[in-house]
N, C-alpha and C positions, 0 to 999 in steps of 0.2 A: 614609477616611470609610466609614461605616457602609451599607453599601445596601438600603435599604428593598425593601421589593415596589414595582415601581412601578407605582403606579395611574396615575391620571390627571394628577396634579399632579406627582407625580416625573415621571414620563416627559413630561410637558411641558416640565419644570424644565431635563432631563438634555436632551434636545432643543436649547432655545433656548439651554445652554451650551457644547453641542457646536456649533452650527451658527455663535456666536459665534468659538469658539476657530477651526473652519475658515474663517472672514472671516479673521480674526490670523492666522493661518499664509500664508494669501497674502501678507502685508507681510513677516514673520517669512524666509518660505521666500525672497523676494527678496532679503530681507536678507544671508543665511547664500548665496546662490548668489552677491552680489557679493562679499564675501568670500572665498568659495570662488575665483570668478575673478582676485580678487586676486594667490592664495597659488596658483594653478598653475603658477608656475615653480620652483614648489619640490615639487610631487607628481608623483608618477607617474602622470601622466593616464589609461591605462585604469583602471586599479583604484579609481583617486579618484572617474570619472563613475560607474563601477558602484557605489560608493557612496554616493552624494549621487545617484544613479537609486534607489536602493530607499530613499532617505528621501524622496523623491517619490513615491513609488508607495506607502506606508503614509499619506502625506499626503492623496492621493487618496481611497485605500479608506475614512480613515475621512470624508472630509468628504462624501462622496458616501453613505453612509450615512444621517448626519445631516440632510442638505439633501432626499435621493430616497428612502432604502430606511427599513428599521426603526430606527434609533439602535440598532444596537450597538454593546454595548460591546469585541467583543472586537477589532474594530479599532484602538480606543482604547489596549487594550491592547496590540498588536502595535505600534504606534506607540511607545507610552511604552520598550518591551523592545527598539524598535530601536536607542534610544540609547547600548543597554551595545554593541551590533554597533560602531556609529561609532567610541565611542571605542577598543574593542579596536581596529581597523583602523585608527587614527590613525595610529601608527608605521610602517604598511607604507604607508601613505598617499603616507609620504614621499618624494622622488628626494635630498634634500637636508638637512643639516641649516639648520634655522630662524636668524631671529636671536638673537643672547641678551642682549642688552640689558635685556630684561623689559618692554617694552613691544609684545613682538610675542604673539597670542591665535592659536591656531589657530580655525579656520573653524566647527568641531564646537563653539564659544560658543554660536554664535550659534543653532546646529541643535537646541541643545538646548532654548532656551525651549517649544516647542510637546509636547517629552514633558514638562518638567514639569508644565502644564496636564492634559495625558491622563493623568497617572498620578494624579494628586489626582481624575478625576473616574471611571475605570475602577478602581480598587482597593479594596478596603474599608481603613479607617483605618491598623489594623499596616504592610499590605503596603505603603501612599502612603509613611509615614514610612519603614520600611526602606528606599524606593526613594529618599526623599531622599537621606538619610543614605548609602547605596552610590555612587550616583551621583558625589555632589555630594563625597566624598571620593576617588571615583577620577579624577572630571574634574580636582582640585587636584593629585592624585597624579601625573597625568599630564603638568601644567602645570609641572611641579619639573623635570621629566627636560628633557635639552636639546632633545628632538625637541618639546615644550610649548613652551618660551622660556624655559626658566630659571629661572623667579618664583621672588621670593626667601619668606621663610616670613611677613612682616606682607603681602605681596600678596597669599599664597593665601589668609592668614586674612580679609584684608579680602572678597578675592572671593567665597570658601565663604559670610560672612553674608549678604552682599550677595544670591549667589543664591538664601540660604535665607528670608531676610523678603520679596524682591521676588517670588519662584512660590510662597512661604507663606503671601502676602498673598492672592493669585488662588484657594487651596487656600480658603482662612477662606473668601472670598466664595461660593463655589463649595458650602461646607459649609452657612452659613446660608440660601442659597435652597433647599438640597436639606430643612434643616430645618422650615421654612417651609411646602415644600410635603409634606413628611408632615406636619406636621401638620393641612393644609387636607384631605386624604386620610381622617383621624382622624377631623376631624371629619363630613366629606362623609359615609363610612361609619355613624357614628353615627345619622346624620340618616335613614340609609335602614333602618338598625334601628326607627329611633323611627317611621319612619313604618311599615314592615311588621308590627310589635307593635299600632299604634295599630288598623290596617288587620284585626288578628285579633282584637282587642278589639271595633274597633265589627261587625263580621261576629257574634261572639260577644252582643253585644247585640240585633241584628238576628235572631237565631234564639233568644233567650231572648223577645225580642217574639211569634215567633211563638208558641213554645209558651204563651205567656200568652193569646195571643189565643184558640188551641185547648183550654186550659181555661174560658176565659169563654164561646166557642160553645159547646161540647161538653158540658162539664162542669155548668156552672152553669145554662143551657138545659135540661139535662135534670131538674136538682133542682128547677127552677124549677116545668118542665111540670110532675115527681111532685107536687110540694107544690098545686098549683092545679088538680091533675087530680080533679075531682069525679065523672064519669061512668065507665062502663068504658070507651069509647072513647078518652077522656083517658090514662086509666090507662093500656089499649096503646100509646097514643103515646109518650107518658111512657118507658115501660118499652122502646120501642124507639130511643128518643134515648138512653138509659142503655146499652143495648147496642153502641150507635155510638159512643160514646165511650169506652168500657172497650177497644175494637176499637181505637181510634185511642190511645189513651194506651199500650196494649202492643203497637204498631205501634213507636212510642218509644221504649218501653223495652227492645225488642229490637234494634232497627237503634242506638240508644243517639247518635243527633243531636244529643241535648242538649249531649254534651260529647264527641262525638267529628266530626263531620261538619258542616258548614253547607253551607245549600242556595246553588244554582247566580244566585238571584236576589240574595241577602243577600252571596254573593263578591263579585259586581259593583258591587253599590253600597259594599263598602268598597273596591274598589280604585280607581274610582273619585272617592272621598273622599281615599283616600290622593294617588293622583298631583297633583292637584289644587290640595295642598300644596304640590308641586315647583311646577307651573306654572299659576298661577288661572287663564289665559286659555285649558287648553287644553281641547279638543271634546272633552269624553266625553261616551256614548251606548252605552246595551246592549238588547241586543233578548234576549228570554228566551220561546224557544218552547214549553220544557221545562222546568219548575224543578223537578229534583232533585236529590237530596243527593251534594257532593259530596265524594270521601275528604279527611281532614285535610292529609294528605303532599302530596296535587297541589295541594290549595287553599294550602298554605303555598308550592307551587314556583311557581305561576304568579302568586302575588302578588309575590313578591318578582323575578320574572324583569320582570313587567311594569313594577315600578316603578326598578326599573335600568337598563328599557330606556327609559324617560320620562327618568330623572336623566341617562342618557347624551345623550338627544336634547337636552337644555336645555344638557348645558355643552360637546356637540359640536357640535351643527347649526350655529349660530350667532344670534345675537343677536335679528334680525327673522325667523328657522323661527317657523311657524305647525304645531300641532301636534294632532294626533286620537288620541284612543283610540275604537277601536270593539270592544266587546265584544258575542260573539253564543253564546248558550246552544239547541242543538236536543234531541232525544229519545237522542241518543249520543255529543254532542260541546260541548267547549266552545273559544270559539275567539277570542282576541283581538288587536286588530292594532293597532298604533302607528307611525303614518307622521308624517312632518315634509318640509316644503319646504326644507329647509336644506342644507349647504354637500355631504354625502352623503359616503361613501366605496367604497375597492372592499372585497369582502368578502370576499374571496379577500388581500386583504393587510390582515390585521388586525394590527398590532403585536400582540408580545410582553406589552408594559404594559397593554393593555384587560383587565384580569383580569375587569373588568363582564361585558363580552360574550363572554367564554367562560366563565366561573366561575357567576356569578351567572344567566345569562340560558341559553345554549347546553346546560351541563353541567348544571343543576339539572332543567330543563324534560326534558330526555332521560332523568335520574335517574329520573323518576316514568313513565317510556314514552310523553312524548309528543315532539313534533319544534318545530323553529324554522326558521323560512324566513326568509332575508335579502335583500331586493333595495333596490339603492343604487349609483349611480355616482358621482362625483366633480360639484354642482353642477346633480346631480338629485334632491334629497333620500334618503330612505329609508325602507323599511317593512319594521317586524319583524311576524313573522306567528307567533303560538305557539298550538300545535294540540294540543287532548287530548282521546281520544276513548275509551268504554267499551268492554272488553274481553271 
């Protein structure tokens, strides 16, 4: 199977199927140790415990992953690759040879279900199928020999499909929710393009406002005065609003605002607008002590850091978070914060899969030289705090 990046929906996806398959493996592992108890008058007891002890111990490492730590996959993996250890070891397993009637399985059956799940959900597509296909003919291979039972050649065929549609069924299922949730990923990302475009758009409207308002004060004011200025005293005023505005239009034309910069007031109310969209109900609020212009690069990184860190709080916090943005502009800084009441985490253990909160949020904001502060425990919400200040 293909492995996507995993955002949020994958690695939710990979999550709740790994933490299934380690529920299974509890019944699975009981299973395959009654068996095992079964068939110990016919092994060599230390060599056999040390064997079925390390397919316990890859059993652990990964369900303990999944259940407590990050969901990795390379557990997954180490799991799946300990299958090919079993069966090499099968033969020396033995004290005995087996029955051969053909109705007798060795123990290594049953041990094997839980790598076929792991390898369909840790490998990308090639490697799942090679490992089927290796596997699932060397377990047959091994079942021919007498230290296997014999099986005669319509047994092993029958068992070969059998194991190949029964763990190919669980692979399919496995594939289409991983499907699924890229594409709810696809689109989630799309939605935050749409809205940081929108968010530069109406900012970009919001500063073309201004400057229209600056030519209607400024400009037309002053043609206004010259044309209705009858006296000389008219006329210097006149002529001193014309000089204030020629001042302020190559104020513009120099700093170039128009189409490079938006002011510190016009940021706020689009991102504002934007997050908004994520969440109608949540508190935004800006205070702007200072409104200046700010560079294009940080107003593109803190918009987009803020509204990642909004879309994060709605589909992490949980359901009933109550959520604020407080944006605050002074004479050197600009400085915005996003708190929620919701479910919290530590932040010090960030999965892997949040690529939001270190791509988008963490890495961009530091990009432009400003910082991120994260405070948040487990059930006590969390507040991102992003700080940029003039240099």
């Amino acid at each position: 199977m293909e492995q996507s990046k995993a955002t949020f929906a994958t690695t939710r996806v990979n999550r709740l199927i790994g933490r299934s398959l380690a529920a299974a493996s509890i019944l699975l592992s009981a299973e395959s140790a009654l068996n095992f108890a079964g068939q110990l008058p016919l092994l060599n007891r230390p060599f056999a415990w040390s064997v079925i002890g390390g397919l316990w111990l890859t059993t652990i490492m990964f369900s303990y992953t999944f259940w407590l730590g990050n969901a990795r996959n390379i557990f997954l993996q180490i799991h799946a690759l300990y299958m090919f250890v079993i069966l090499f070891c099968w033969p020396y397993m033995l004290a005995t040879t087996p029955p051969q009637d053909g109705h007798f399985y060795p123990w290594i059956w049953w041990a094997f279900d839980t790598g076929w799940v792991a390898a369909a959900l840790a490998f990308r597509a090639r490697w799942a199928i090679l490992y089927y296909l290796v596997l699932g003919l060397g377990m047959q291979f091994a079942f021919s020999l007498p230290s296997g039972g014999s099986h005669t050649t319509p047994q092993l065929v029958t068992d070969f499909l059998f194991t190949l549609l029964t763990n190919g069924a669980a692979a399919v299922i496995a594939l289409l929710l991983r499907n699924a949730a890229k594409n709810t990923d696809q689109a989630n990302d799309e939605a935050i393009r749409s809205s940081i475009q929108q968010a530069a758009a109406e900012a970009k409207s919001l500063e073309s406002a201004r400057l229209d308002a600056l030519v209607h004060d400024s400009v037309l004011t002053a043609l206004i005065s010259a044309n209705n200025a009858n006296t000389k005293e008219q006329a210097l005023a006149a002529s001193n609003l014309a000089k204030e505005a020629i001042a302020k239009l190559t104020q513009v034309q120099q700093s170039d605002y128009a189409t490079k910069s938006v002011y510190a007031r016009d940021l706020f109310d689009s991102i504002c607008a934007a997050s908004l969209r994520f969440d109608p109900k949540l508190d935004a609020r800006s205070t702007v002590d200072a409104n200046w212009a700010v560079d294009p690069l940080v107003a593109s990184a803190l918009t987009e850091a803020t509204i990642q860190a909004v879309q994060n709080s709605v589909l992490h916090a949980g359901s009933k978070a109550q959520r604020e943005l407080i944006l605050k502009a002074t004479a050197r800084e600009l400085k915005l914060v996003i708190k929620d009441d919701g479910v919290g985490f530590r932040p010090n253990r960030i999965p892997q899969g949040r690529l939001g909160m270190r791509l988008s949020i963490i890495s961009r904001v530091e990009a432009v030289g400003g910082s991120v502060h994260i405070a948040s425990a487990p059930r006590a919400g969390s507040t991102i705090i992003l700080e940029w200040e003039k240099k």
